[in-house]
C-alpha distance (Angstrom), angle and dihedral (degrees) to the residues before:
residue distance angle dihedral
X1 . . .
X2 3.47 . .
X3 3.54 98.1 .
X4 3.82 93.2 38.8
X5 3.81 77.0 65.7
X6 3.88 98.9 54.6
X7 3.89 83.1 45.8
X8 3.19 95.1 59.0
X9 3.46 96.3 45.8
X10 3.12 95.0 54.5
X11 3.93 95.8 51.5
X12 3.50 82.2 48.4
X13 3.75 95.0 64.7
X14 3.49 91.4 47.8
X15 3.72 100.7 47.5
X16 3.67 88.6 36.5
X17 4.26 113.1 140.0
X18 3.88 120.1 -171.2
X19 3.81 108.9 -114.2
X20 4.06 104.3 -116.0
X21 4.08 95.9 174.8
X22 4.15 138.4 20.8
X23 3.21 114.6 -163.8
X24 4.21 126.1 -177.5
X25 3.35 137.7 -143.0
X26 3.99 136.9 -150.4
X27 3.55 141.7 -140.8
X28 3.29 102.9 -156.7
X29 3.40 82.0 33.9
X30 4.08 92.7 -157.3
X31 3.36 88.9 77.7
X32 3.81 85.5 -137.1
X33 3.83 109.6 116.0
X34 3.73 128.2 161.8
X35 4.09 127.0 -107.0
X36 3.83 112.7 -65.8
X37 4.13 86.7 3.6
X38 3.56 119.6 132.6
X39 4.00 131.8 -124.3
X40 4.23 120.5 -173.1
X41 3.59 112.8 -130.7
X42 3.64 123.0 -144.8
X43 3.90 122.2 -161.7
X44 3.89 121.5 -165.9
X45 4.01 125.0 175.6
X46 3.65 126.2 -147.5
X47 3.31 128.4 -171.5
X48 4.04 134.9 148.6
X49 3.78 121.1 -64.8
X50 4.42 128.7 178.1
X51 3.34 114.9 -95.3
X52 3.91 103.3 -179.3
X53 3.87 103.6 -63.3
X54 3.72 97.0 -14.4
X55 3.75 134.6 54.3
X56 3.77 123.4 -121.8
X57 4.46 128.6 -166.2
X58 3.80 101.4 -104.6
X59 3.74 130.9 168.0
X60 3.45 114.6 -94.6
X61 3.69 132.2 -145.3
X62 4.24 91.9 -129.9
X63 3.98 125.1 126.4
X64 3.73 119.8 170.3
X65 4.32 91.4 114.1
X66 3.91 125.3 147.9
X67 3.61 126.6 -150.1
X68 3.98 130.3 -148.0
X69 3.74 130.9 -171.3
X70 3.72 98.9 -147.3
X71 3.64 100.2 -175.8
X72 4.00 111.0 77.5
X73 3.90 114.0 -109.1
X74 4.24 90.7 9.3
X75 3.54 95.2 143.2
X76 3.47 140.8 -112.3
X77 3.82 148.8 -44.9
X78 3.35 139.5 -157.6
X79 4.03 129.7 -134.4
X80 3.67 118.6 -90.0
X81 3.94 122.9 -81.8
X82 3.84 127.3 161.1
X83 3.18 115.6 -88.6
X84 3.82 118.9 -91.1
X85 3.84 104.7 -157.6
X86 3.77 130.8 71.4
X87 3.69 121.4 -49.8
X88 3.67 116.9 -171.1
X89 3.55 92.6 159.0
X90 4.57 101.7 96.0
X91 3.87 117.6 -151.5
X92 3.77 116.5 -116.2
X93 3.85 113.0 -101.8
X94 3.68 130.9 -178.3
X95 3.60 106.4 -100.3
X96 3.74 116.8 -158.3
X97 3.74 133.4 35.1
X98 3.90 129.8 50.8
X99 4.18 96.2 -79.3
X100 3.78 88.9 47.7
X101 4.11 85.1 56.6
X102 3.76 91.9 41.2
X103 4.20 86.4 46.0
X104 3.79 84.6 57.2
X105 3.45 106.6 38.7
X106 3.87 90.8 45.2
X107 3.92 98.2 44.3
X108 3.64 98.5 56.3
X109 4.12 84.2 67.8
X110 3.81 95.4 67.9
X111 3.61 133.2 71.0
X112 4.24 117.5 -121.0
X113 3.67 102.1 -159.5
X114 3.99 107.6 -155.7
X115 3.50 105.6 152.4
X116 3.84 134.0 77.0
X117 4.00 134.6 -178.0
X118 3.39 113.0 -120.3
X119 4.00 119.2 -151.4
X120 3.97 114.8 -154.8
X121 3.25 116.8 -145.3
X122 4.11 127.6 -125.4
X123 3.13 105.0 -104.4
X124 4.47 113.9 79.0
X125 3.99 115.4 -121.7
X126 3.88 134.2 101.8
X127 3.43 114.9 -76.5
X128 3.95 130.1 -160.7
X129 3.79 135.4 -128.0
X130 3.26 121.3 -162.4
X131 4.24 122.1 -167.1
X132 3.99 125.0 -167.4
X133 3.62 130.2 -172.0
X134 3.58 104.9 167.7
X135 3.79 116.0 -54.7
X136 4.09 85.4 -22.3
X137 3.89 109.3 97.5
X138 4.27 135.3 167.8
X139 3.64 121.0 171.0
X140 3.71 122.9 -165.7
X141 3.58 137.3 -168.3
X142 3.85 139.7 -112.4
X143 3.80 128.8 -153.0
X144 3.78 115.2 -145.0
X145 3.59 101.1 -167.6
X146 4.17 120.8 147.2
X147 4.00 89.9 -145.7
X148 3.94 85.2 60.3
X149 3.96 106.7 116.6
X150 4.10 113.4 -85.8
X151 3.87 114.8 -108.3
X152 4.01 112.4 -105.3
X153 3.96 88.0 -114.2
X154 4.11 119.1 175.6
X155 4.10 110.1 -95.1
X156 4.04 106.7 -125.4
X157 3.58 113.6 -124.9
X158 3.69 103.8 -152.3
X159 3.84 142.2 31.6
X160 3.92 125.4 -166.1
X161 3.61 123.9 -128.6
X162 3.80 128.8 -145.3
X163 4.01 110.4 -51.7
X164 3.69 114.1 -118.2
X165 3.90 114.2 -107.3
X166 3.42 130.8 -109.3
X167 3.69 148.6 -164.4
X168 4.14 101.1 -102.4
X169 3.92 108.1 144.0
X170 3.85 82.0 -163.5
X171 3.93 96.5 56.9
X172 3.89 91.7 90.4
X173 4.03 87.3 53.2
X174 3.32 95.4 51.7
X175 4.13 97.6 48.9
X176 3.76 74.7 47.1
X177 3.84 98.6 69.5
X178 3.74 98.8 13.8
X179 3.85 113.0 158.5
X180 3.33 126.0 -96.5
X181 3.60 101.4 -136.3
X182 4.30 127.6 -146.5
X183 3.71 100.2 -177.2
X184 4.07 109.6 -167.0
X185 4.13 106.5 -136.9
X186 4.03 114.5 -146.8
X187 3.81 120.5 175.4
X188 3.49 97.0 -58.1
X189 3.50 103.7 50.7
X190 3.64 102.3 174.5
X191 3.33 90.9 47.5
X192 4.40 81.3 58.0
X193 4.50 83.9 42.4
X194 3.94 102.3 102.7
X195 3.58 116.4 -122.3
X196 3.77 146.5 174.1
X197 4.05 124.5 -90.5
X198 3.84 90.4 -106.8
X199 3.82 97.0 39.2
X200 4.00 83.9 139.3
X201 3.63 94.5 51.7
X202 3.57 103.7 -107.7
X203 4.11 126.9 75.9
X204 3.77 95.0 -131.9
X205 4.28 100.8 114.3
X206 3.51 93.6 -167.6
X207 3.71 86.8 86.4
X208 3.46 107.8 38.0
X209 4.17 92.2 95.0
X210 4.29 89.3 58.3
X211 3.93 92.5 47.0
X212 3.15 101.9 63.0
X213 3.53 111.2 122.3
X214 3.95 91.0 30.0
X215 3.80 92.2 54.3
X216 4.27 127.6 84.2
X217 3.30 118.7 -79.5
X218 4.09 90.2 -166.7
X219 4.10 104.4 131.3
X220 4.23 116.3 -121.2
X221 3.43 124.2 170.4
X222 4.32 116.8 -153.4
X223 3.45 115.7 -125.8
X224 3.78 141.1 -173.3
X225 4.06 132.9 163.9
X226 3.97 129.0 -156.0
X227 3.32 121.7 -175.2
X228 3.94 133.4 -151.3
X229 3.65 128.1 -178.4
X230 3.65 96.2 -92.2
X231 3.74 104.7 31.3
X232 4.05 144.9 19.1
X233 3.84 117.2 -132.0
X234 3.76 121.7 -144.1
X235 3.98 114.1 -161.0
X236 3.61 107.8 -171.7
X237 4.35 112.4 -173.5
X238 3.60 120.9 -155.3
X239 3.98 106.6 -150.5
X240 4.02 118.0 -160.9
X241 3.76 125.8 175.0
X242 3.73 93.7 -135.9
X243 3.89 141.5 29.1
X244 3.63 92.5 -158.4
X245 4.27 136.2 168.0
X246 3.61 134.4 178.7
X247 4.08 91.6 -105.4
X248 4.16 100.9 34.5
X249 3.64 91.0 -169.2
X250 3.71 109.0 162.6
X251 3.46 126.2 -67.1
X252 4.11 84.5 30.6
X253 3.51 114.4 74.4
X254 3.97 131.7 42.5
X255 3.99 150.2 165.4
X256 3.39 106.7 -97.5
X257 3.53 135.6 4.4
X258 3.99 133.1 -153.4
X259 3.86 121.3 168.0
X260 4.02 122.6 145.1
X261 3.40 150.0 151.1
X262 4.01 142.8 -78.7
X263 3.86 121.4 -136.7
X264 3.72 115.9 -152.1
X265 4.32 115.4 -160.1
X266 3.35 132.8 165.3
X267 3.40 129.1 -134.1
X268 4.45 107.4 -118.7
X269 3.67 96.2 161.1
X270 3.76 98.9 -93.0
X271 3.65 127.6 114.1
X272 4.14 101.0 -98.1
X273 3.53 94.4 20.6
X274 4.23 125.8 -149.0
X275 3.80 120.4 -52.1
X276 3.86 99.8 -144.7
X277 4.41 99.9 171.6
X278 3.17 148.0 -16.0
X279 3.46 144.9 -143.0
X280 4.35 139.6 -152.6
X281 3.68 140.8 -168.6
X282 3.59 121.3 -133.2
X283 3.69 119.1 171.9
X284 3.71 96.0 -33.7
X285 4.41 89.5 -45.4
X286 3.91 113.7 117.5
X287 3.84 107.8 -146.8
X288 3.81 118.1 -157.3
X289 4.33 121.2 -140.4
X290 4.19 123.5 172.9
X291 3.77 126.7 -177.3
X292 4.33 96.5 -117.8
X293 3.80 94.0 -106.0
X294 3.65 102.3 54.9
X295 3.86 90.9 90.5
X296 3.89 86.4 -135.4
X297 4.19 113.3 154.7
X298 3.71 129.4 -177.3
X299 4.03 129.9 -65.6
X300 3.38 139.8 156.1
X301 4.09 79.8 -8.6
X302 3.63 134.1 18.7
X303 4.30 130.7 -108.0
X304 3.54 103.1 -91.3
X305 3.30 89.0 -168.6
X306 4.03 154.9 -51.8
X307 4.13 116.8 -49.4
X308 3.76 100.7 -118.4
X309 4.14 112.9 -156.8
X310 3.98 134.2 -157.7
X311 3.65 115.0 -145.5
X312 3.93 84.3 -4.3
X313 3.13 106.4 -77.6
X314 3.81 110.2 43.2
X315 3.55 109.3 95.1
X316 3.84 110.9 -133.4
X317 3.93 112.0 -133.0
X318 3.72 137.6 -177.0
X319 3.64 125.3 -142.3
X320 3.84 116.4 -168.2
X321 4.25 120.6 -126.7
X322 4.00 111.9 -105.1
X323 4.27 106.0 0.7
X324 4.25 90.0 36.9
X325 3.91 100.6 -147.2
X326 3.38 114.6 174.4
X327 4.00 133.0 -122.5
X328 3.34 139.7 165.3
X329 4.26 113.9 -94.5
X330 4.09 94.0 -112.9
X331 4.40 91.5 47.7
X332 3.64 104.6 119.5
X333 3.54 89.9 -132.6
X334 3.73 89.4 66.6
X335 4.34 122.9 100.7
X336 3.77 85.7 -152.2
X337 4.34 124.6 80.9
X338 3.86 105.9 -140.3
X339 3.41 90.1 -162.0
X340 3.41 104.9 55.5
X341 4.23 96.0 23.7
X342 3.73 95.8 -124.8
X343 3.51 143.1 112.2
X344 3.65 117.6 -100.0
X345 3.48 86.9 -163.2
X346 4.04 150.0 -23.8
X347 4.08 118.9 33.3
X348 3.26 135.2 -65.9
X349 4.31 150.1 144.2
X350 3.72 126.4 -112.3
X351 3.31 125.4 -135.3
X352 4.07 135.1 -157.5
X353 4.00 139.1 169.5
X354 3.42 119.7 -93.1
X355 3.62 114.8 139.3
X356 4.24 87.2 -117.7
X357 4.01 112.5 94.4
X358 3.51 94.2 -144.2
X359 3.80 124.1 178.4
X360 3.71 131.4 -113.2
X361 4.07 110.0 -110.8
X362 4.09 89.0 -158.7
X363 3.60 142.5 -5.6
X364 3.93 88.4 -89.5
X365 3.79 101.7 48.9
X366 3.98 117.4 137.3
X367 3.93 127.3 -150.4
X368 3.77 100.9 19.4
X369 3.49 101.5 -178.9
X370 4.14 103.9 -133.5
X371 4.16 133.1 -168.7
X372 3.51 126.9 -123.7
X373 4.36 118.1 -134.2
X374 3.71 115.5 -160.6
X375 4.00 105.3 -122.8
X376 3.65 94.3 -146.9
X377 3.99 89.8 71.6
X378 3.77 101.9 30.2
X379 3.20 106.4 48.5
X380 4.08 118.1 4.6
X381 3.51 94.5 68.8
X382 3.82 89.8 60.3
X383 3.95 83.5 46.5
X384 3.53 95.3 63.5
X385 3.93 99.3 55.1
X386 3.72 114.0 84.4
X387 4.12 90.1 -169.9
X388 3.73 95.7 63.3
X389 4.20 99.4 152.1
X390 3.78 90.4 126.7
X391 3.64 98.0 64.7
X392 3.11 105.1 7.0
X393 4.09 88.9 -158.6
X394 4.68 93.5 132.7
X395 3.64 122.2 40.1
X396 3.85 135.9 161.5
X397 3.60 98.2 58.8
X398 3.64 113.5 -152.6
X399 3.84 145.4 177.1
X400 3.69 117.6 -112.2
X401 3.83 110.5 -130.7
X402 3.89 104.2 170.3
X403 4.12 123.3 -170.3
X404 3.79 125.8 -119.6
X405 4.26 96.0 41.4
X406 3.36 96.1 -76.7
X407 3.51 132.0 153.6
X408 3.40 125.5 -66.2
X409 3.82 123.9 -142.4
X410 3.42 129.3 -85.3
X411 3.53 97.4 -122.6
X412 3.93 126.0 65.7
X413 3.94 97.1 -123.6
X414 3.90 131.5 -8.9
X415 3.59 140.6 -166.3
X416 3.49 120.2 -81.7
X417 3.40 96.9 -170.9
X418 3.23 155.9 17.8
X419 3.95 125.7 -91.8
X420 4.28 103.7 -99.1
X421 3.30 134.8 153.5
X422 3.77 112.9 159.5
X423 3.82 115.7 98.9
X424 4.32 94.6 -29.7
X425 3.72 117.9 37.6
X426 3.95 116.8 -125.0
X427 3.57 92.8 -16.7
X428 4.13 108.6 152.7
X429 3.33 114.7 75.6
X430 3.81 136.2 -157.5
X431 3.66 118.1 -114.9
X432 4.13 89.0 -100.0
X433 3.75 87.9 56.9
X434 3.74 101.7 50.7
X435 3.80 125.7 113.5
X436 3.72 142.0 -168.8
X437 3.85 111.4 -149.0
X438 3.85 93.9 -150.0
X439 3.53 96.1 65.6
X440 3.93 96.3 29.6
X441 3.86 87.9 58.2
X442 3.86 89.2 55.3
X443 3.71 93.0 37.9
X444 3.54 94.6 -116.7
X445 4.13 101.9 127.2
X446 3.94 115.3 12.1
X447 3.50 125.0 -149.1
X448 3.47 113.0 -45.1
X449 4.09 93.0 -4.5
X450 3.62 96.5 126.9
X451 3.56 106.1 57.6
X452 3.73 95.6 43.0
X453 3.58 104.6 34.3
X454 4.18 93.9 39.8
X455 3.56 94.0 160.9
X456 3.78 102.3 64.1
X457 3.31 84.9 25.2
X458 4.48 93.3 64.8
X459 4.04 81.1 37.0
X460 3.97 95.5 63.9
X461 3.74 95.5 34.1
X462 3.26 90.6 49.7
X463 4.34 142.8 20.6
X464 3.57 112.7 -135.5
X465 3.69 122.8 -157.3
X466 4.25 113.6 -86.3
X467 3.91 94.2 -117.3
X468 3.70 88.3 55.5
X469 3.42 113.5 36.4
X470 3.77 130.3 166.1
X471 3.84 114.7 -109.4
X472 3.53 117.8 -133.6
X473 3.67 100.6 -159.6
X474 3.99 116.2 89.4
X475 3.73 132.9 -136.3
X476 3.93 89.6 -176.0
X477 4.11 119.4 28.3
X478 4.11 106.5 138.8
X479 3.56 89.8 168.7
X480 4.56 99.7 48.7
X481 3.90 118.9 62.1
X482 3.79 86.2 -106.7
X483 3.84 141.2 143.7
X484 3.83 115.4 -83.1
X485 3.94 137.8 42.6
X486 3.20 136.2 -25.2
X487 3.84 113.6 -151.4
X488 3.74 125.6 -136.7
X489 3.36 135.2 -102.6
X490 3.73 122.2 -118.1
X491 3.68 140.9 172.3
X492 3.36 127.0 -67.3
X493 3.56 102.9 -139.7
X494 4.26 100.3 -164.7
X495 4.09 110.4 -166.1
X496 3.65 115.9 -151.1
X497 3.71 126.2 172.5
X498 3.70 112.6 -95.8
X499 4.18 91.8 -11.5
X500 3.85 106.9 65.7
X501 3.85 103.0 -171.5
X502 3.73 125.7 -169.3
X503 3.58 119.4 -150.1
X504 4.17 122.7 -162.8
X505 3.69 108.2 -132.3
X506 4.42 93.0 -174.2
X507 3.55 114.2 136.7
X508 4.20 107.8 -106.2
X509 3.43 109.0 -133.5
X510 4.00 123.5 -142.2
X511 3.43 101.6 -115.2
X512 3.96 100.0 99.2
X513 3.79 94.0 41.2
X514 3.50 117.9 103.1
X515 3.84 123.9 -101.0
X516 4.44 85.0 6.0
X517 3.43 114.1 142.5
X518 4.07 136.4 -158.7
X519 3.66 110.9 -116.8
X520 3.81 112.1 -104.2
X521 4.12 91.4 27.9
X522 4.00 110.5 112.0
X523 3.83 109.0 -126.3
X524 3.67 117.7 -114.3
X525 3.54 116.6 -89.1
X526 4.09 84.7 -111.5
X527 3.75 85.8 77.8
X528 3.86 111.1 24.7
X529 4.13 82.0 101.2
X530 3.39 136.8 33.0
X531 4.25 142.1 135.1
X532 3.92 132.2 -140.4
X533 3.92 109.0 -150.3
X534 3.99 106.4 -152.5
X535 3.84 127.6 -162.5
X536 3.94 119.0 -169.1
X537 3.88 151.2 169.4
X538 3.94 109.0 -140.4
X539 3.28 123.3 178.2
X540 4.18 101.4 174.4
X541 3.36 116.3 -10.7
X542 3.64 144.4 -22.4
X543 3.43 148.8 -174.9
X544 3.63 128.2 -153.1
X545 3.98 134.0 -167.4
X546 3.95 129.3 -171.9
X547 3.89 108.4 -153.9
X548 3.82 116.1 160.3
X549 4.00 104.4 -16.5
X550 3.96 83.3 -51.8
X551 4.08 117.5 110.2
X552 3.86 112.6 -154.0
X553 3.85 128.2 -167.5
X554 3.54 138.3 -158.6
X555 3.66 137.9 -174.2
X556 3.49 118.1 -107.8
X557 3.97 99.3 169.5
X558 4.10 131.8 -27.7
X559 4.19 124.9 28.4
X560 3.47 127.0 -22.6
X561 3.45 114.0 -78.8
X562 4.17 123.7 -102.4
X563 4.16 113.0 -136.3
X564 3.56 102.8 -152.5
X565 3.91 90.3 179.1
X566 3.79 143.7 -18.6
X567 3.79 137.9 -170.7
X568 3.95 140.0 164.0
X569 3.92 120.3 -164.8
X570 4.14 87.1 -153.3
X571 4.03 141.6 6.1
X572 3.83 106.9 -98.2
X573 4.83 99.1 -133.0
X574 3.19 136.8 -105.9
X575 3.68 114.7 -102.7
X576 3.44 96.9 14.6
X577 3.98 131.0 113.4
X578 3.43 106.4 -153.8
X579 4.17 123.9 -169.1
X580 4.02 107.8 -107.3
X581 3.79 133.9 -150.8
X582 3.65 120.3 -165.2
X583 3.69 120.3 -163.1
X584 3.48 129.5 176.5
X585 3.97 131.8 -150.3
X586 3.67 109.3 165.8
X587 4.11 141.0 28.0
X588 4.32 125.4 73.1
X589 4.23 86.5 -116.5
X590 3.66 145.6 76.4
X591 4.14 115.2 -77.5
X592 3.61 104.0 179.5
X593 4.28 139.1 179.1
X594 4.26 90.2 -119.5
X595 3.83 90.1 178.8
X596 3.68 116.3 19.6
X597 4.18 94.6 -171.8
X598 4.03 85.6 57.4
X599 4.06 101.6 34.1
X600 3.64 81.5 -122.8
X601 4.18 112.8 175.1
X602 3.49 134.7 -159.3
X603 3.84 126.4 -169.7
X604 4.31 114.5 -158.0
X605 3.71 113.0 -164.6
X606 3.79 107.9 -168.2
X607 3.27 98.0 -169.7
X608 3.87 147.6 63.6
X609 4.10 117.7 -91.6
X610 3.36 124.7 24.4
X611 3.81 127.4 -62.7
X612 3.60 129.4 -151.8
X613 4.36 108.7 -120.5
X614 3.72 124.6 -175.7
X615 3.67 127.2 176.2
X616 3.62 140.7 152.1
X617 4.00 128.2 -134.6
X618 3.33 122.5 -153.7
X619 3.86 128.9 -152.2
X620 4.43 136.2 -155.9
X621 3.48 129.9 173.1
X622 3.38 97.6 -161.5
X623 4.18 99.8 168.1
């Protein structure tokens, strides 16, 4: 890819025309729009091109614009995306010769983005827009008027009522340091609007991507709390319907989204204690923030930067438009000023704690008041059940194999992911299945480490100073097979208006699934043996994990991987270790047995494109 790019640089500079002309386009194309409406914005350069002994204006294929509200207070726009609707209108592209075939074959691999959103503002007036590319300039000019005609926007089907309380002694922490939330809009903003799992009123995720539109907009933010001796974690989950772009090739776009944050505070005595760092997912990256007397220096990764607060003690966080990763409000990386709570640039909605999970009016509303949902009865219930074709909420079960000897979970196998199925398969992930790939590579955090063991999680990412050291011992872990209480589960009582529906939140037990066994009970000699024969495109790396008769994969480094087929002659049991035996029969890389006790495989493609991997493991329980 890389040097596709330098090739078509290259061509670029060759074929390269001087851009005489912008012109833009409208949708509505009135221009006329009403307050805190939206209108898409289309951008196309022209400029002169040969055409045989002459020259002719032509399109061209050339990005690189600015854009300028001239008129003070005229609203907003978003960043640049290609545009989504139907474009007649080809580029210009040399025709003849070997470059000009390269130039075309080569160009249709990268995205022009010539369209923005623009936001009007409230009050009604005409409004100017001024583009630059170079020394070439147009403006054009927006009507604000409240008689304009109404956008054809979807009609939501559903609106939550007030959740039903429970007993969490952790519920008044976690109002406590609830997230401020700067949520970048793109051109989908409700797609951007964060949501709860069921937002449609069901708890199947394979249809979350197609109900958009019909599904709540109402803003809740996932919660859970773990607490060691020394400190009380805060993991706050930030669930989207879509991870979306304007060129969902694969590997970029996917049903469902979840990626969030990790509160670190120390225990002083007081009531709420200190909030000393935080820490945020984005796309598989951990990102490090401490307040700048916390003494806290670099580990496993560096200080990205200083933990800014609202109100002192709301955390202020950025979510990105389209893929959501999460950073803290003063990264550099982020569109949105943490001091000043404003957007430096682009669009987006702002987000605050109030109990009340209101709904965004517009992709640039401000204070939308959200709800926070305990994890623990949402979602881990769910977690727990490895036959989940009733909802179909969890999927890619998984065993939990964490570095350093810690503790395992208290469950058998969990869900990695989310259920998805629209454009990535099972790609969101609950905070227990999340992953950072620098540490995983080094074998620092393992799969899902960080989120449920947050202690030695915090400790490896980062060195605290030796007078205040972070305990590694919990009073409070639901989710490890640790010392202390496990809380009940209770009904989940969801309130919608005119269809009140009552979901049961009780733990299912294994007994009526098939193949489950009760600890302590041999298995039957039907399924002391068995082998799961795996066929695969990998082009990077790849991890694989047998649970049940159900292979799951996930990306270590490179594309998403390809199954070309897979089959298991028997379900490996619950609560059983058996003795594994990898062996390998196709693919030019490394497939290797990474953690014997869990049957744990990873595939190592040296090489660029993908390569075709088969290999078989085998399974005893010989105890």
């Amino acid at each position: 890819m890389r040097l596709g790019i330098l090739i078509l640089l290259s061509l670029s500079a060759a074929f390269a025309q001087t851009p005489k002309r912008l012109a833009v386009s409208s949708t509505p194309a009135t221009l006329q729009i009403r307050p805190h409406s939206e209108a898409i914005l289309q951008v196309k350069v022209y400029g002169d091109v040969p055409d045989g002994e002459a020259t002719k204006e032509a399109r061209l294929r050339q990005a690189g614009w600015s854009v300028n509200i001239v008129t003070p207070n005229g609203g907003w726009v978003s960043k640049p995306f290609r545009f989504q609707g139907a474009d007649s209108e080809p580029f210009y592209e040399p025709s003849t010769g070997l470059a000009g075939s390269l130039f075309r074959q080569l160009s249709g691999q990268f995205t022009i983005k010539d369209a923005i959103v623009y936001h009007a503002p409230e009050a009604p007036g005409k409004y100017t827009v001024e583009f630059r590319l170079g020394e070439v300039r147009t403006e054009i000019e927006i009507t604000v008027d409240p008689a304009a005609a109404p956008l054809v926007e979807p009609a939501e089907k559903w609106t939550f009522g007030p959740e039903t309380p429970i007993a969490d002694p952790y519920r008044k922490l976690a109002e406590h340091y609830s997230p401020f939330i700067a949520q970048e809009t793109w051109f989908d903003w409700r797609a951007d609007a964060i949501c709860r799992v069921d937002y449609d009123n069901d708890w199947d995720g394979g249809n979350n991507w197609d109900n958009l539109g019909a599904g709540s907009t109402q803003a809740y933010v996932y919660y859970a709390a773990i607490e060691s001796r020394s400190h009380w974690f805060l993991i706050y989950n930030f669930f989207h319907a879509r991870d979306y772009s304007d060129n969902c090739v694969v590997g970029t776009c996917h049903e469902n989204d979840n990626e969030g944050v990790i509160v670190a505070v120390r225990k002083d005595g007081s009531e709420f204690g200190k909030i000393e760092a935080m820490e945020t997912l984005a796309h598989n990256n951990i990102y490090s923030y401490t307040t700048g007397d916390s003494g806290i220096r670099n580990g496993a990764h560096n200080v990205d930067g200083s933990l800014f607060l609202r109100n002192g003690s709301h955390p202020v966080v950025f979510l990105e438009a389209g893929g959501h990763g999460a950073l803290g409000g003063g990264d550099k990386k982020s569109f949105f000023d943490g001091n000043n709570l404003d957007w430096k640039q682009n669009t987006g909605i702002t987000y605050t704690y109030k109990g009340v999970a209101e709904r965004p009016r517009h992709g640039v509303d401000q204070n939308v008041g959200y709800e926070l949902l305990p994890i623990y009865h949402h979602w881990w219930a769910r977690a727990t059940q490895e036959s989940n074709t009733e909802e179909r909420m969890m999927s890619a079960f998984y065993r939990y194999t964490p570095f350093g000897n810690r503790p395992r979970m208290r469950a058998a196998s969990i869900a990695g992911s989310f259920y998805g199925v629209k454009h990535g398969r099972d790609k969101a992930k609950p905070f227990w299945g999340w992953h950072d790939v620098a540490t995983q590579r080094k074998k620092v955090l393992a799969t899902g480490q960080w989120g449920a063991d947050p202690a030695y999680g915090f400790s490896q990412n980062l060195r605290f100073p030796a007078d205040r050291p972070m305990s590694l011992d919990y009073v409070f872990n639901p989710y490890l097979d640790v010392a202390g209480p496990e809380p009940e589960f209770v009904a989940i009582v969801r309130n919608l208006t005119d269809n009140p529906v009552v979901v049961a939140a009780t733990p299912v037990t294994p007994a009526g699934e098939p193949n489950a066994l009760t600890p302590g009970e041999p298995p039957p000699a039907a399924v002391r043996t068995g082998s799961c024969t795996v066929e695969v495109a990998v082009d990077g790396s790849v991890a694989v994990q047998i649970v049940g008769d159900r292979p799951s994969y996930e990306v270590l480094v490179g594309a998403p991987e390809r199954v070309i087929s897979q089959s298991c002659t028997a379900p490996i049991p619950r609560y059983y270790s058996p003795q594994y035996r990898l062996e390998k029969t196709r693919g030019r890389g490394e497939v290797k047995l990474v953690d014997p006790a869990a049957g744990r495989i990873e595939i190592r493609d040296p090489a660029r494109g993908a390569d075709t991997y088969r290999f078989t493991i085998h399974w005893e329980i010989t105890g």
